[in-house]
KOLFIMI-590962 format. One record per residue (C-alpha): residue in one letter; x, z, y. Coordinates in nm, 4 decimals. Layout:
R, type, x, z, y
R, A, X, Z, Y .
...
//
This chain:
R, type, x, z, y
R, X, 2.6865, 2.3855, -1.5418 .
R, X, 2.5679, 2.1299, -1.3385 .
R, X, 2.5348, 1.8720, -1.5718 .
R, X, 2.2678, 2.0379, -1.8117 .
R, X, 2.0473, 2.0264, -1.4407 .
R, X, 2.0802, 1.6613, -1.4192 .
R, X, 1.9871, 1.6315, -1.7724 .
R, X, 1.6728, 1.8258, -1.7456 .
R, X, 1.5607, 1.6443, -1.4099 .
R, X, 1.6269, 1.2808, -1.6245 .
R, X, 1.4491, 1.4370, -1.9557 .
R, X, 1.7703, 1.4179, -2.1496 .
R, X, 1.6574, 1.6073, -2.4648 .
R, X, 1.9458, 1.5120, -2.6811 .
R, X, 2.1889, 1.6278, -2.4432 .
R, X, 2.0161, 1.9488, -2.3722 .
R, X, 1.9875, 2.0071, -2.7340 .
R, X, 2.3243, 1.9589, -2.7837 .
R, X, 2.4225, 2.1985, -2.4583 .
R, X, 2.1768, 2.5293, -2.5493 .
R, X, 2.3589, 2.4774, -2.9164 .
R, X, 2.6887, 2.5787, -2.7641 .
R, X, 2.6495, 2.9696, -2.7311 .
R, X, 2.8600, 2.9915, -2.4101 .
R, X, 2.6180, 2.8385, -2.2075 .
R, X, 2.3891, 3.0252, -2.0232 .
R, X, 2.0051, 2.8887, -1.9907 .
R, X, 1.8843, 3.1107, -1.6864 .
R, X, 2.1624, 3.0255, -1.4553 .
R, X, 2.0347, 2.8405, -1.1650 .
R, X, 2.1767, 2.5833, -0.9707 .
R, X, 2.2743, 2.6289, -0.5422 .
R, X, 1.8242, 2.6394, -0.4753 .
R, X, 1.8221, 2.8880, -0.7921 .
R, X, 1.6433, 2.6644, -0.9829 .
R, X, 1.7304, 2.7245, -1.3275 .
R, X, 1.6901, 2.4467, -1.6258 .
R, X, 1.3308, 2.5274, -1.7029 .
R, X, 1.2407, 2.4651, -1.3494 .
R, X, 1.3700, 2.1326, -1.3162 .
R, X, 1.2107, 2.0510, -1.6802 .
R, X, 0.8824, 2.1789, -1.5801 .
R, X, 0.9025, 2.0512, -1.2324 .
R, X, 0.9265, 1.7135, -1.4257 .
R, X, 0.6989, 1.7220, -1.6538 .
R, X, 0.9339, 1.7267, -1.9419 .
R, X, 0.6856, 1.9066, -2.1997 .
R, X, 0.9703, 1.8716, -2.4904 .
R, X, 1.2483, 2.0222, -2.2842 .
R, X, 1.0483, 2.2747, -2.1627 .
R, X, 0.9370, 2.3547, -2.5074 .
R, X, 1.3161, 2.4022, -2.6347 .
R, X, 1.4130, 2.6378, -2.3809 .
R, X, 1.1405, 2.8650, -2.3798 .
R, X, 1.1820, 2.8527, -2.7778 .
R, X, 1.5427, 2.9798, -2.7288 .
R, X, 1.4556, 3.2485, -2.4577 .
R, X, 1.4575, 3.1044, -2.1149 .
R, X, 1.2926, 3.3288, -1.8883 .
R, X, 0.9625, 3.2225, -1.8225 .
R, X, 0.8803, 3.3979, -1.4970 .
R, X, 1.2946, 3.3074, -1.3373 .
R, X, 1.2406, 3.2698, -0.9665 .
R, X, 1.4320, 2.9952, -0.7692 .
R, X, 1.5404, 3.1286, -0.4177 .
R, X, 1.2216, 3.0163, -0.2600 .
R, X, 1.0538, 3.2234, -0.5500 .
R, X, 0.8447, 2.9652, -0.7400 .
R, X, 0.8585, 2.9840, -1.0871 .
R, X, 0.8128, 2.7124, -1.3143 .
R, X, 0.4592, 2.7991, -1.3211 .
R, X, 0.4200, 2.7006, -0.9666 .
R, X, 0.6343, 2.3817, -1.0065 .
R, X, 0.4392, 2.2503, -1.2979 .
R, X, 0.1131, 2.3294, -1.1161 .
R, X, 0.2284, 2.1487, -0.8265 .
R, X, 0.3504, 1.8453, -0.9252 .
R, X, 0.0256, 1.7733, -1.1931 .
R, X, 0.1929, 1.8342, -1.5817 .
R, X, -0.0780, 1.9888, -1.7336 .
R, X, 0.0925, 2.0166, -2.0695 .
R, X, 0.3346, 2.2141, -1.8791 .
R, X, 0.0917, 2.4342, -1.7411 .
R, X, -0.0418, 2.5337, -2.1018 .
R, X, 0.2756, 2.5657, -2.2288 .
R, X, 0.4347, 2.8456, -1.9913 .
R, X, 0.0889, 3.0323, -1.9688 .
R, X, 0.1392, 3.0500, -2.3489 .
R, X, 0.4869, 3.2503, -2.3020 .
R, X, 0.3407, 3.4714, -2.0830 .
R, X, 0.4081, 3.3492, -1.7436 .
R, X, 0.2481, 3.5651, -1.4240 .
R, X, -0.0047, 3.3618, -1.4016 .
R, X, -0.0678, 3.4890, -0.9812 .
R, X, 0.3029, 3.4969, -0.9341 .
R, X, 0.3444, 3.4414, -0.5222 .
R, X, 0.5943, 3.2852, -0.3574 .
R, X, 0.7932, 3.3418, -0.0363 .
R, X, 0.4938, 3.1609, 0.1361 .
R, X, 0.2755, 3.3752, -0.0640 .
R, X, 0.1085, 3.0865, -0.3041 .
R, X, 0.0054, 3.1340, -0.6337 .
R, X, 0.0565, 2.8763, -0.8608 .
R, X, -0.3571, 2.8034, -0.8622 .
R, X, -0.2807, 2.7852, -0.4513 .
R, X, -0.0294, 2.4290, -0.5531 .
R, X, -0.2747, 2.3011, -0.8768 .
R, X, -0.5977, 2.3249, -0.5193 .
R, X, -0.3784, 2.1664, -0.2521 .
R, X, -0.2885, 1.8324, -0.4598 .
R, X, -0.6498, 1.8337, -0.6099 .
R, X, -0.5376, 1.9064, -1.0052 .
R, X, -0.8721, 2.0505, -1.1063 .
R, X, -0.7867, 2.0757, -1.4844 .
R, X, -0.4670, 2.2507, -1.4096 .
R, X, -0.6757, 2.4528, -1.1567 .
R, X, -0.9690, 2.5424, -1.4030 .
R, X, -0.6634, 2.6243, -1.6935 .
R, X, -0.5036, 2.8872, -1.4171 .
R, X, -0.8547, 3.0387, -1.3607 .
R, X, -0.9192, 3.0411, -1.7265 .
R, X, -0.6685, 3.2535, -1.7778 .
R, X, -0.6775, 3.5049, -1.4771 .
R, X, -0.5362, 3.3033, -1.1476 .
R, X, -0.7114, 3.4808, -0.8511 .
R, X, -0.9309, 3.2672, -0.6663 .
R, X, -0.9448, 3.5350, -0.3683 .
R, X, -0.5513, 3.5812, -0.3348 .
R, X, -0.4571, 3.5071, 0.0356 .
R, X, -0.1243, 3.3794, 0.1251 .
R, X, 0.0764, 3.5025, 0.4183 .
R, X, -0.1087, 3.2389, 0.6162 .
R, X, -0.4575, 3.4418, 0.5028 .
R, X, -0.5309, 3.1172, 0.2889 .
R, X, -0.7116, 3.1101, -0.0802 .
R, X, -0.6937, 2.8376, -0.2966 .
R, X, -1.0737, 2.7774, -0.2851 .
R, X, -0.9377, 2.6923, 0.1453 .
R, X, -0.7312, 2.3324, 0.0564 .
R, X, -1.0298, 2.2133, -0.2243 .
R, X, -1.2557, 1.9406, -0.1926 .
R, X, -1.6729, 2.0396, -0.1640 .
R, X, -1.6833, 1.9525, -0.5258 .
R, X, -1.3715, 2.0796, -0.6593 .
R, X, -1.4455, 2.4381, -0.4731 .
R, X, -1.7425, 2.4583, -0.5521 .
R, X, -1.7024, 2.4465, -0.9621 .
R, X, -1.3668, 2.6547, -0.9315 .
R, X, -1.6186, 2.9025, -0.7692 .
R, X, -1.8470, 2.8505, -1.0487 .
R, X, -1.6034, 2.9645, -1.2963 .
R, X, -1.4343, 3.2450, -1.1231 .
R, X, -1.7955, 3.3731, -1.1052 .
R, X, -1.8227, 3.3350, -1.4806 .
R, X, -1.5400, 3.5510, -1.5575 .
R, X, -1.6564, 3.8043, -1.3536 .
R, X, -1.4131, 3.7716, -1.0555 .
R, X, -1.5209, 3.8723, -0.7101 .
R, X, -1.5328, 3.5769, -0.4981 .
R, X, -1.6854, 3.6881, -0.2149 .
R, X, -1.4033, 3.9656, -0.0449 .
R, X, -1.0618, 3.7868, -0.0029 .
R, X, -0.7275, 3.9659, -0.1355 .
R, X, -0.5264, 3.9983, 0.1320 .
R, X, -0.1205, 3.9300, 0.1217 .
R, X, 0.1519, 4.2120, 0.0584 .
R, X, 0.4617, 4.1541, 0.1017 .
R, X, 0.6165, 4.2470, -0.1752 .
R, X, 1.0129, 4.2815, -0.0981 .
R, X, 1.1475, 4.4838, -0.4220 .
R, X, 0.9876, 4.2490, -0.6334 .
R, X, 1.0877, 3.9275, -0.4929 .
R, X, 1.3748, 3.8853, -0.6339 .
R, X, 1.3535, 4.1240, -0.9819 .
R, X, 1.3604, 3.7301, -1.1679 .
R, X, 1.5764, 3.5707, -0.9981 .
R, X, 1.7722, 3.2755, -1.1544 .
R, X, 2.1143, 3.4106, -1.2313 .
R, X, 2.4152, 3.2858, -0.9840 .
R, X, 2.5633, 2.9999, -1.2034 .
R, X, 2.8991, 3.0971, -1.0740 .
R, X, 2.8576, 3.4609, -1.2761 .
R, X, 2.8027, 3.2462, -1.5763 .
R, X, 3.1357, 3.0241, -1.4990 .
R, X, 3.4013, 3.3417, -1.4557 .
R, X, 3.4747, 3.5162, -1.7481 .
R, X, 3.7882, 3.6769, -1.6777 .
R, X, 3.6953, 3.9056, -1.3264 .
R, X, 4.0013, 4.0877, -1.2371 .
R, X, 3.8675, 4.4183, -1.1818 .
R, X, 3.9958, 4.4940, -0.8452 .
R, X, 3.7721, 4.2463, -0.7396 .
R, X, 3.4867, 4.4619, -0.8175 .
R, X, 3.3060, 4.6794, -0.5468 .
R, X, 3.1724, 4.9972, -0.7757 .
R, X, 2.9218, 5.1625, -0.5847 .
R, X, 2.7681, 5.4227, -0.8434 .
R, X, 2.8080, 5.5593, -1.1773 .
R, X, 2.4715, 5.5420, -1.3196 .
R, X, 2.5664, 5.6564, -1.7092 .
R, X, 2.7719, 5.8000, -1.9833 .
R, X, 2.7120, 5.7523, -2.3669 .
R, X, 2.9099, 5.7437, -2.6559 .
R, X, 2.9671, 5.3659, -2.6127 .
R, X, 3.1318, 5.4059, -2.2613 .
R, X, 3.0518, 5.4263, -1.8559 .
R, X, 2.7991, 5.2029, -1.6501 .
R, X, 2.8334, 5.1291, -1.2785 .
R, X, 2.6520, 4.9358, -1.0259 .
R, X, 2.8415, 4.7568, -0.7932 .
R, X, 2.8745, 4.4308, -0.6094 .
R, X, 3.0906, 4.1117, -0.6660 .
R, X, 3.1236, 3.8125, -0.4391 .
R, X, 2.7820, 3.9188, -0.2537 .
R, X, 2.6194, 3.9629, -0.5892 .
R, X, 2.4312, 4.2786, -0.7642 .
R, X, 2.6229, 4.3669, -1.0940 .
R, X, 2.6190, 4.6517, -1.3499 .
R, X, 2.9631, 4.7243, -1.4875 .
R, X, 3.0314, 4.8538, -1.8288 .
R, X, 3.3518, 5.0101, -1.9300 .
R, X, 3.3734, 5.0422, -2.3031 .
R, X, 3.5279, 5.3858, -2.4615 .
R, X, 3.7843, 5.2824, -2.6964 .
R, X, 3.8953, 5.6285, -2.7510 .
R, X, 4.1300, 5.8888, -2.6109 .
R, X, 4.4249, 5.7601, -2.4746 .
R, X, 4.3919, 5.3867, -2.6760 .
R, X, 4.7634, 5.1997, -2.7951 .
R, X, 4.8169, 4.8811, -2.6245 .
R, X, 4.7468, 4.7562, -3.0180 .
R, X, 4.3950, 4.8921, -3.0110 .
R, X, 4.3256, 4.7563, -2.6568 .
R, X, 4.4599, 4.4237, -2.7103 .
R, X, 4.2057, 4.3859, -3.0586 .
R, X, 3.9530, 4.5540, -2.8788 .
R, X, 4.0182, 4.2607, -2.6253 .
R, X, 4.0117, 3.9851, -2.8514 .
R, X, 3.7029, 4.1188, -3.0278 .
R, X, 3.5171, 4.1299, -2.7135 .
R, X, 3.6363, 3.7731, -2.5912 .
R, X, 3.5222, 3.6418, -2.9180 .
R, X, 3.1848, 3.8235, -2.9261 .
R, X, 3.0480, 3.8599, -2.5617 .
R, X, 2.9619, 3.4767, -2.5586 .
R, X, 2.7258, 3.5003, -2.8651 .
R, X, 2.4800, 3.7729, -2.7237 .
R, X, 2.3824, 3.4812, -2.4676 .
R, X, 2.1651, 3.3295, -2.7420 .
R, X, 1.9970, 3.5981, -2.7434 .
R, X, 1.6742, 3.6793, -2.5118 .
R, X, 1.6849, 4.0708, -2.4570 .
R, X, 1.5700, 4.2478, -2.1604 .
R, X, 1.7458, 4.6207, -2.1564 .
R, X, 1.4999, 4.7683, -1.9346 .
R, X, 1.2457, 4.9415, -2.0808 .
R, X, 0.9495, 5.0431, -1.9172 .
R, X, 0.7624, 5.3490, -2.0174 .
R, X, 0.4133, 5.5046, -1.9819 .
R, X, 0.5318, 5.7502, -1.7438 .
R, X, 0.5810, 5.4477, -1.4930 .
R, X, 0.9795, 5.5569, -1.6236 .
R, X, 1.2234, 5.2758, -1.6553 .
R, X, 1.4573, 5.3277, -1.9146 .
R, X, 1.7912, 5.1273, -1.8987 .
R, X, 1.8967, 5.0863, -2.2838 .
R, X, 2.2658, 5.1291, -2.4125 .
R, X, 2.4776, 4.8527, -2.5688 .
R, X, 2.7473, 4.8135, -2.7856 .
R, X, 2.9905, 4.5443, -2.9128 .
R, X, 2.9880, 4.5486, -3.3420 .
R, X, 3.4002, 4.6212, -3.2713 .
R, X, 3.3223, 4.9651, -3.1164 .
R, X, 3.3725, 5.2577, -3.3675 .
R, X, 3.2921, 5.0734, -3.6734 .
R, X, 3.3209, 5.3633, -3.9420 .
R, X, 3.1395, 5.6101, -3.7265 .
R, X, 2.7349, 5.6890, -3.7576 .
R, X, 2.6336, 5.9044, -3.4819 .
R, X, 2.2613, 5.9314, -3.6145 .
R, X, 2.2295, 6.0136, -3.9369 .
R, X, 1.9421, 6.1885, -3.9431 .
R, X, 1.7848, 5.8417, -3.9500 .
R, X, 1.9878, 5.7194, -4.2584 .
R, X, 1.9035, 5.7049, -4.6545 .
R, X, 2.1568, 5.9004, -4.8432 .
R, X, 2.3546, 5.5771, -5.0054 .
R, X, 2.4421, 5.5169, -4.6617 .
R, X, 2.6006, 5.8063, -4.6144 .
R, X, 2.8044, 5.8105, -4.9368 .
R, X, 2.8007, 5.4804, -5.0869 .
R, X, 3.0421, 5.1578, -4.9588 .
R, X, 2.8455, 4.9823, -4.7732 .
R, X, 2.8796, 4.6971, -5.0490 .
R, X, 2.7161, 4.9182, -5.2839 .
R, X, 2.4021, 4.9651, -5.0602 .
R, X, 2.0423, 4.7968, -5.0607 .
R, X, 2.0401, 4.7436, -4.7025 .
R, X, 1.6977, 4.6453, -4.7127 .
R, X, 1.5725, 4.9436, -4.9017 .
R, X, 1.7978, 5.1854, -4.6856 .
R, X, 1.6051, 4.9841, -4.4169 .
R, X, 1.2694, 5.1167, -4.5565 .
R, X, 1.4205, 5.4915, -4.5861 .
R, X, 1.4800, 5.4561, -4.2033 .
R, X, 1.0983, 5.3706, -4.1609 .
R, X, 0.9790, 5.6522, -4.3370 .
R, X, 1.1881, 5.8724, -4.0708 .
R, X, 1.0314, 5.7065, -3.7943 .
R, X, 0.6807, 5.7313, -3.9385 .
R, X, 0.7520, 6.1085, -4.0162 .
R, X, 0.8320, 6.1411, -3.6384 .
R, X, 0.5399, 5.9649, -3.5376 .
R, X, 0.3203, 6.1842, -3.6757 .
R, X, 0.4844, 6.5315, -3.6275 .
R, X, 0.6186, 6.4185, -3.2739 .
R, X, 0.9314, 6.6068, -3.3444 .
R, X, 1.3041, 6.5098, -3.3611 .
R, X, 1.4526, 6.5203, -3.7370 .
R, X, 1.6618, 6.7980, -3.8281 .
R, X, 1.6674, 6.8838, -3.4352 .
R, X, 1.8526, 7.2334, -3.5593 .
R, X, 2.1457, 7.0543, -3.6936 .
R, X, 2.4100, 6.8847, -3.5467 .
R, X, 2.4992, 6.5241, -3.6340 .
R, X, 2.8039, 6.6188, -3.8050 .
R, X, 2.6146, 6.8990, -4.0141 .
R, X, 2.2933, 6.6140, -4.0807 .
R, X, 2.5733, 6.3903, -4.2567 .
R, X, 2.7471, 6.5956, -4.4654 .
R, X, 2.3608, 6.8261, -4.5555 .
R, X, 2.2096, 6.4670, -4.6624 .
R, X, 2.4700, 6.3391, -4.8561 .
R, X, 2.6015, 6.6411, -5.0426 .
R, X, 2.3008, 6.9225, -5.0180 .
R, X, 2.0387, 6.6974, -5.0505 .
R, X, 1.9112, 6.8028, -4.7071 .
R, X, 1.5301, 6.6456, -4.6984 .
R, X, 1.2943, 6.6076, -4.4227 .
R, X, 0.9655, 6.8193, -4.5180 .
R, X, 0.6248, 6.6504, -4.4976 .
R, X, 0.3472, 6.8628, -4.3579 .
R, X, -0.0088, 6.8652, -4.5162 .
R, X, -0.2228, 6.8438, -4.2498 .
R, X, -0.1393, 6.4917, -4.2027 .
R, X, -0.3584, 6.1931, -4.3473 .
R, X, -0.2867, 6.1865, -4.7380 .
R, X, -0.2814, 5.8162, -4.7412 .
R, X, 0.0509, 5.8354, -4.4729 .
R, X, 0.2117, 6.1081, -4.6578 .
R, X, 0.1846, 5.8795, -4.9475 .
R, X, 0.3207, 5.5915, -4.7504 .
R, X, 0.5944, 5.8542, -4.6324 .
R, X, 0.7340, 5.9437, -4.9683 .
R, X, 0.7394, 5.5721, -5.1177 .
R, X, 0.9098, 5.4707, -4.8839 .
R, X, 1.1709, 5.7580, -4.8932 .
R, X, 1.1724, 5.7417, -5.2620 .
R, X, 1.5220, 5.8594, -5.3935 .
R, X, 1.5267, 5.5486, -5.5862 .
R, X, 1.6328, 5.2744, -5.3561 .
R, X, 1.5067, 5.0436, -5.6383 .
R, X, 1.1881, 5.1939, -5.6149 .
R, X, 1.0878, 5.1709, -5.2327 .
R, X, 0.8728, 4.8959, -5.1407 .
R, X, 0.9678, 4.5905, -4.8868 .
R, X, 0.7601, 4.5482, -4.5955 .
R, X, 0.5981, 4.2626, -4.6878 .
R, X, 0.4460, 4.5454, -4.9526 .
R, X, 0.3398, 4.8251, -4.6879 .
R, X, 0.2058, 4.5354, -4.4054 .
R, X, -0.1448, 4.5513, -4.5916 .
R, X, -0.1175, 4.9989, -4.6234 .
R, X, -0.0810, 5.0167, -4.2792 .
R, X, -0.3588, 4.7369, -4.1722 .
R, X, -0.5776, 4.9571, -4.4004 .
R, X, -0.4335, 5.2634, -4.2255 .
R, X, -0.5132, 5.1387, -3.9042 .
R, X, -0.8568, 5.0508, -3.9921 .
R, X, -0.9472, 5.3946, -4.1107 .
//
């Protein structure tokens, strides 16, 4: 791991190309300060590095252990290219530190007005106090304060009642760069693990929190069945050596937040888990359950599966709630079990409904085709 720091402090593209191609590695691990790759690129100013990680799913708002985020390093040191860049993926653009800066707080103190007007443009506070009771508008020039005042005022800030600091402790660290040295152990002997808590059972296995080596962890043991062979663990094994890598290319947060200021932790499961087993098949075209899954239209069975979820939408109830999963399977694929489509319902989504659960697979549209119905839809 250390290396690929190195090569984003020097601006090394090639090699950092080369090093987020190889699937094992993992771009939000941070170094011994926390800072991860895309803080020492933006702390640089290296606009193309920063470009390729944040195109394969750094986290833009990763915290180093002094909390800055790149945001605040970029700001700091002048890259204004930077700047636009991470504010384009989202960053928190009033993100405070352990000192209780903003990023805007940086862009004032080293006299960056374009970086400063570009924060303010797109919502830095000009009245956020630091622990130290300081705004940004406190380390500018006459000049410099002056316009920055200007344009806060324009965009209909208030800039004359100051926003005092709150410690915020249960959200300091919520972005933390990951510990490189989870990324660089793959093979934890379990007793090693301090499980604290059971927090969930599904179908795919159990999930614990727990610590390891002074770090927060969430533990998932996967349910290979009753009583599994040694022959089933051992594949199960290799599968999951050989897949577990691969999901680090991937950028997927599995906590859900929802309106009910809820937050949802979603389930996972490895492709090698229960492979010829569908436990929802209320949500499934009928080839899928009694065709080989070489004789299927996956794309059309795709479209049957939106048409359930639009049905559900607009009835706000669970398909074939009365049945259970085995009975759903076997009803759909040999009683032609059918979801019924109420009336009262706009006639141009009860349309869209049935098209796109036509018995014909041939016959349902794509959704390139249904993009413009549902624009229109919208608009009505």
């Amino acid at each position: 791991m250390e290396d690929i720091y190195q090569w984003c402090r020097d601006g090394n593209s090639l090699q950092v190309r080369v090093w987020l191609d190889e699937i094992k590695n993992d771009m939000n691990a941070g170094d011994d300060h926390g800072f991860s790759p895309l803080h020492w690129a933006a702390k640089e100013g290296h606009l193309f590095i920063v470009q390729m990680l944040l195109n394969k799913g750094a986290m833009v708002n990763a915290t180093n252990m002094g909390n800055d985020t790149a945001l605040h390093l970029a700001s700091a040191h002048g890259h204004l290219e930077c700047v636009q860049l991470i504010l384009k993926n989202q960053a928190e653009v009033n993100a405070q530190n352990e000192h209780g800066n903003t990023p805007l707080h940086y862009a004032c103190f080293w006299g960056y007005q374009s970086i400063a007007e570009l924060l303010v443009s797109n919502g830095a506070l000009i009245s956020l106090c630091n622990k130290y009771d300081e705004i940004p508008l406190d380390n500018c020039k006459d000049n410099f304060a002056a316009d920055l005042k200007q344009l806060a005022s324009s965009l209909r800030q208030n800039v004359d009642s100051r926003i005092q600091f709150k410690k915020q402790s249960s959200n300091l660290t919520k972005n933390r760069s990951k510990d490189a040295t989870l990324s660089r152990h793959s093979g934890i002997p379990i007793e090693e693990l301090d499980l604290e808590e059971k927090l969930a059972v599904t179908i795919s296995g159990e999930t614990w929190v727990g610590n390891w080596q002074n770090n927060k962890i969430v533990a998932k043991f996967l349910n290979l069945g009753e009583n599994p062979s040694n022959d089933i663990i051992k594949r199960a094994t290799r599968s999951f050596l050989d897949e577990y890598p691969k999901l680090r290319i991937f950028s997927h947060p599995n906590i859900d937040k929802d309106l009910t200021a809820k937050i949802n932790m979603a389930d996972t499961k490895f492709s090698f888990q229960d492979k010829n087993k569908f436990y929802h098949p209320a949500w499934m075209s009928p080839e899928q359950l009694s065709k080989k899954p070489c004789e299927i239209n996956q794309k059309a069975s795709d479209m049957w599966s939106f048409g359930i979820l639009l049905w559900e939408i607009v009835t706000r109830q669970v398909p074939f709630a009365e049945y259970s999963p085995t009975e759903i399977g076997m009803k759909i694929a040999l009683e032609e079990l059918r979801l019924s489509i109420p009336h009262s319902i706009s006639i141009h989504l009860i349309r869209l409904i049935r098209i796109c659960m036509n018995e014909d697979a041939g016959k349902r549209p794509t959704f390139e085709q249904i993009i413009p119905i549902l624009e229109k839809i919208s608009r009505a």
